[in-house]
RODO-2510 file (C-alpha; in nm, 4 decimals, decimal comma):
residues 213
     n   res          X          Y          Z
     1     x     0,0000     0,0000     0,0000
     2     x     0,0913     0,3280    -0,0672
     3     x    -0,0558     0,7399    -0,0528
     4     x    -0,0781     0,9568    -0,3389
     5     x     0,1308     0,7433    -0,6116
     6     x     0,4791     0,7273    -0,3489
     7     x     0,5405     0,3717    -0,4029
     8     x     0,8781     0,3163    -0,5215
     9     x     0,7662     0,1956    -0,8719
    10     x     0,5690     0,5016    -0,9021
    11     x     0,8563     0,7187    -0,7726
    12     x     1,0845     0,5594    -1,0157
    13     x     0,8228     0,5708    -1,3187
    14     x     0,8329     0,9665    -1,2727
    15     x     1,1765     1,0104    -1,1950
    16     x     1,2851     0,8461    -1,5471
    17     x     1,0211     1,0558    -1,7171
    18     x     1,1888     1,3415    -1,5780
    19     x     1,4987     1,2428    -1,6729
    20     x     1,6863     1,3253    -1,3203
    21     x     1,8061     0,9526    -1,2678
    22     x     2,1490     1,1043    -1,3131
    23     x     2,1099     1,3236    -0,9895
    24     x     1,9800     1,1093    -0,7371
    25     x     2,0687     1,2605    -0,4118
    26     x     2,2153     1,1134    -0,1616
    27     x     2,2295     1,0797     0,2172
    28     x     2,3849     1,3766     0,2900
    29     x     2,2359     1,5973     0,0130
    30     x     1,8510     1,4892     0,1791
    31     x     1,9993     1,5685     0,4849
    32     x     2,1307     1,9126     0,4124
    33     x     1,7583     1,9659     0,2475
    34     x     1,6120     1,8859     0,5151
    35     x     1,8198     2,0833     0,7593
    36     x     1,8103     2,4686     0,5608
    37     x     1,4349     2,4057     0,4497
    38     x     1,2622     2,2962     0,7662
    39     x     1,5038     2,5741     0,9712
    40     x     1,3382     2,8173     0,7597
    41     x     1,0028     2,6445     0,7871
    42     x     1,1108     2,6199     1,1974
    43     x     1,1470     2,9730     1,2151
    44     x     0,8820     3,0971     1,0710
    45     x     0,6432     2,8721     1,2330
    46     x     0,7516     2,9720     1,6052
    47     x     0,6919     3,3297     1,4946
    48     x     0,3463     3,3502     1,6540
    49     x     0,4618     3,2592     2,0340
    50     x     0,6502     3,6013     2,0734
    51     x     0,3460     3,7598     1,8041
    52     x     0,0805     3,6227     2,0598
    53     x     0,2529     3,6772     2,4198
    54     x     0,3352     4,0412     2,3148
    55     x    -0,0038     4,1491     2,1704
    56     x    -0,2315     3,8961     2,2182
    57     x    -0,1755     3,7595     2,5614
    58     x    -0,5074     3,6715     2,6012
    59     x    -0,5131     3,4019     2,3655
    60     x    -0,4821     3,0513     2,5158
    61     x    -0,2074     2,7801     2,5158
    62     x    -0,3996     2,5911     2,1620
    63     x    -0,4414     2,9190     1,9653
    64     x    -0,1005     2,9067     1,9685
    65     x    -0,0023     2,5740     1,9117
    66     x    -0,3280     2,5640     1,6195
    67     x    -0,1538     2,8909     1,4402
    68     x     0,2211     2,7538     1,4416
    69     x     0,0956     2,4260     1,3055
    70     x    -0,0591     2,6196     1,0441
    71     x     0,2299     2,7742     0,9817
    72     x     0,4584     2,4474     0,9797
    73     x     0,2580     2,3264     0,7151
    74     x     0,1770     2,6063     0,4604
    75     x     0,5774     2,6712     0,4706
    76     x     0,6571     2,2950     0,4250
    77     x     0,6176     2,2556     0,0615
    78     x     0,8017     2,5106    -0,1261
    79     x     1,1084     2,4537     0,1189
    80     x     1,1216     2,0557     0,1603
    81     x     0,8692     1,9157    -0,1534
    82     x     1,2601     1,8193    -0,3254
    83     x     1,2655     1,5508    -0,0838
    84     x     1,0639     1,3665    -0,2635
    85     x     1,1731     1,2614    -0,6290
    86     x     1,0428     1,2789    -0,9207
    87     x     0,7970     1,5541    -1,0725
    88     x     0,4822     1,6474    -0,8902
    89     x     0,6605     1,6644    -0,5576
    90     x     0,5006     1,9933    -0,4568
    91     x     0,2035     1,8633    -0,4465
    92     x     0,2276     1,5347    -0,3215
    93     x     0,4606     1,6956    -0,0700
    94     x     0,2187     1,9548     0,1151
    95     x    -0,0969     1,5793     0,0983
    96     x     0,1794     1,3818     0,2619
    97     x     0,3283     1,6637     0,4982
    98     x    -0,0025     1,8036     0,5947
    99     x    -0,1347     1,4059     0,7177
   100     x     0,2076     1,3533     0,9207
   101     x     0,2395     1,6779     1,0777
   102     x    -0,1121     1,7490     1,1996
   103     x    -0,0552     1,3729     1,3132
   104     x     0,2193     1,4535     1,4795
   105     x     0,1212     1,8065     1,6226
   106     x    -0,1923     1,6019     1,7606
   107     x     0,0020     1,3534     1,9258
   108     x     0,2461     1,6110     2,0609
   109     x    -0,0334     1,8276     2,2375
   110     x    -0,2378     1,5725     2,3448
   111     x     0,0879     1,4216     2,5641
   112     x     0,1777     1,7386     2,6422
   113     x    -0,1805     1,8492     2,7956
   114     x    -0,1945     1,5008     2,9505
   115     x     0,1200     1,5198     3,1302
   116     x     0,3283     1,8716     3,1352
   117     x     0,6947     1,8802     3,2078
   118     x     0,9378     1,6436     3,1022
   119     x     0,7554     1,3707     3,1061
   120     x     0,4816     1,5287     2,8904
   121     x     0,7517     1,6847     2,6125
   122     x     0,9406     1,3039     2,6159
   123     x     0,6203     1,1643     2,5287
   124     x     0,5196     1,4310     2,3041
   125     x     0,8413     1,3569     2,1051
   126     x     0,7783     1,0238     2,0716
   127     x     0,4216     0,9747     1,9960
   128     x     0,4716     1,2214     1,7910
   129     x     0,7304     1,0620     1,5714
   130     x     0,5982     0,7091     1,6123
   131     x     0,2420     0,8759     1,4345
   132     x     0,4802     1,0631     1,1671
   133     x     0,7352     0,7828     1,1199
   134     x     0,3977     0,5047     1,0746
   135     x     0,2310     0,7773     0,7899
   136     x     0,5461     0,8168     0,5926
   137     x     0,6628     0,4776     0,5833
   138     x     0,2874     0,3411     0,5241
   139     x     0,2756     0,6407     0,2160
   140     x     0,6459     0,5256     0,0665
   141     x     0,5279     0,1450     0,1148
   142     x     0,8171     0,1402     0,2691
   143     x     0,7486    -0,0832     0,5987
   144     x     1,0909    -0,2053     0,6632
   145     x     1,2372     0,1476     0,6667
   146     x     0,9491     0,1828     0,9271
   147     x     1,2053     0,1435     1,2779
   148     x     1,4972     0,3083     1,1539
   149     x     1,2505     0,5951     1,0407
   150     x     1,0892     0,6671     1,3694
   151     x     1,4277     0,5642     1,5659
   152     x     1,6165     0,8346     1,3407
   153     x     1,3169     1,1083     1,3574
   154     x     1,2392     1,0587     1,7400
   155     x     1,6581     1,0773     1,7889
   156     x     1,7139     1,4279     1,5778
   157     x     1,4160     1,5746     1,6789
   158     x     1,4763     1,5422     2,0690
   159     x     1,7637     1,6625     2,0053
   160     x     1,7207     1,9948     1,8346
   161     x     1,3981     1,9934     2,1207
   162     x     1,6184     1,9766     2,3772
   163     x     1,9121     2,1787     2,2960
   164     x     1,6923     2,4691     2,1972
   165     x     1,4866     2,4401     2,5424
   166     x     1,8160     2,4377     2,6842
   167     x     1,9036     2,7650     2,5452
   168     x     1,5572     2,9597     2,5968
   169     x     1,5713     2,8047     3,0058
   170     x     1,9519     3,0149     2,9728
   171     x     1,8877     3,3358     2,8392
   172     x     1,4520     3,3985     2,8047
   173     x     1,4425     3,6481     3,1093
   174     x     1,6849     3,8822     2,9884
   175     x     1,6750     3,8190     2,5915
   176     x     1,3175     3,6649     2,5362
   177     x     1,2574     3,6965     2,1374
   178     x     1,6411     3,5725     2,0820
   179     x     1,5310     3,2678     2,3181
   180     x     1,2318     3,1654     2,0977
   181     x     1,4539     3,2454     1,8000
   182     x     1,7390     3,0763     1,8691
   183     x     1,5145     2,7289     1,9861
   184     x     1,3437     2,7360     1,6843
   185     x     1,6782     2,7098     1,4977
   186     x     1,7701     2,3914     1,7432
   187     x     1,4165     2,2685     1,6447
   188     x     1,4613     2,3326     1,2512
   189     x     1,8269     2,1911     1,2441
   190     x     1,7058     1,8707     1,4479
   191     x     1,3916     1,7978     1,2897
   192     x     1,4602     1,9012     0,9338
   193     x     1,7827     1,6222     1,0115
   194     x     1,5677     1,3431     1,1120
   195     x     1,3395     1,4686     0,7620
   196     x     1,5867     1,4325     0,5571
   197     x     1,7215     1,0689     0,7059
   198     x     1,3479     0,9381     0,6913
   199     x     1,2740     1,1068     0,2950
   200     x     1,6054     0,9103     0,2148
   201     x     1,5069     0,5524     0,4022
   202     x     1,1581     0,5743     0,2835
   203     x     1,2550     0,5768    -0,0937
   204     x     1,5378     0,3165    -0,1043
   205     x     1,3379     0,0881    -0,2688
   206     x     1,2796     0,3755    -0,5723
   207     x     1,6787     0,4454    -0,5873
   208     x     1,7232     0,1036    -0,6270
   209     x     1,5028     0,0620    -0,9313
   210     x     1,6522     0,3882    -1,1127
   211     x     2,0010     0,2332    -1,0482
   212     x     1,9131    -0,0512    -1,1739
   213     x     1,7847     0,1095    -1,4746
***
């Protein structure tokens, strides 16, 4: 099974069509994708915690996480959709991001809510990946990739979590908007890692086949 033609025969099908079997990327090229276009995609989504504290303070805790997932999401496909291979990724990028993500941003709150502190962002992290990791491997057919994908995504995006927390809990009484800033760079740099690792597992079966010719 597969979501919105991202099997790997598909993949591959398109990919020759396009003629780009020459310029397959490779581990570290998905990675580096991954890592400028969801930092920018990071950024830009943590924008409304410092819009909403400063001018709209009354708002509560899921206007905020409801307008940064909203955020994630519209910026996902023009800076990540060249994960994907072959033509049409735009598209098929922003169906596929849009399931995984609100997944994930689901998952994430509901832990969070449930729970609060460490305990709650841990879990967070990881039901939130497990949800993500289960969506992209069930749209890439790629169910052996399925372990490694979560593993890698819940790994990277703890970590970028964690280290930008870090920061903000360091400098957010005197320097509050560099705080948020500077997390959602951690964020972006961790998570857009673990993206680009899981785009690159989820599609090995579709390299093969274009090697292969």
């Amino acid at each position: 099974m597969s979501l919105f033609q991202l099997d790997p025969s598909s993949i591959a099908e398109r990919t020759q069509t396009a003629g780009a079997t020459a310029s397959l990327p490779t581990l570290g090229t998905s990675v580096l994708r991954g890592l400028i276009g969801f930092t920018v995609v990071s950024v830009a989504g943590f924008l409304p915690w410092p819009i909403m504290d400063h001018w709209f303070p009354s708002l509560r805790e899921m206007h905020l996480y409801f307008a940064c997932t909203l955020i994630f999401i519209a910026m996902s496909g023009p800076c990540l959709h060249r994960l994907i291979l072959g033509s049409g990724s735009l598209v098929r990028f922003y169906k596929l991001f849009s399931i995984a993500f609100v997944a994930y941003a689901v998952a994430w709150v509901a832990f969070w809510m449930a729970l609060r502190g460490d305990a709650g962002s841990l879990a967070g992290l990881l039901g939130g990946t497990v949800a993500m990791g289960a969506i992209l491997a069930f749209a890439f057919d790629a169910p052996r990739a399925l372990l490694a994908v979560i593993g890698t995504l819940f790994l990277l995006n703890a970590a970028g979590y964690y280290a930008g927390g870090w920061i903000e809990g360091k400098i957010a009484i005197d320097h509050r908007l560099a705080a948020i800033f500077l997390w959602a760079i951690c964020y972006g740099l961790g998570f857009g890692a673990g993206l680009g690792v899981a785009f690159h597992l989820c599609q090995a079966r579709a390299r093969e086949i274009l090697r292969r010719g």
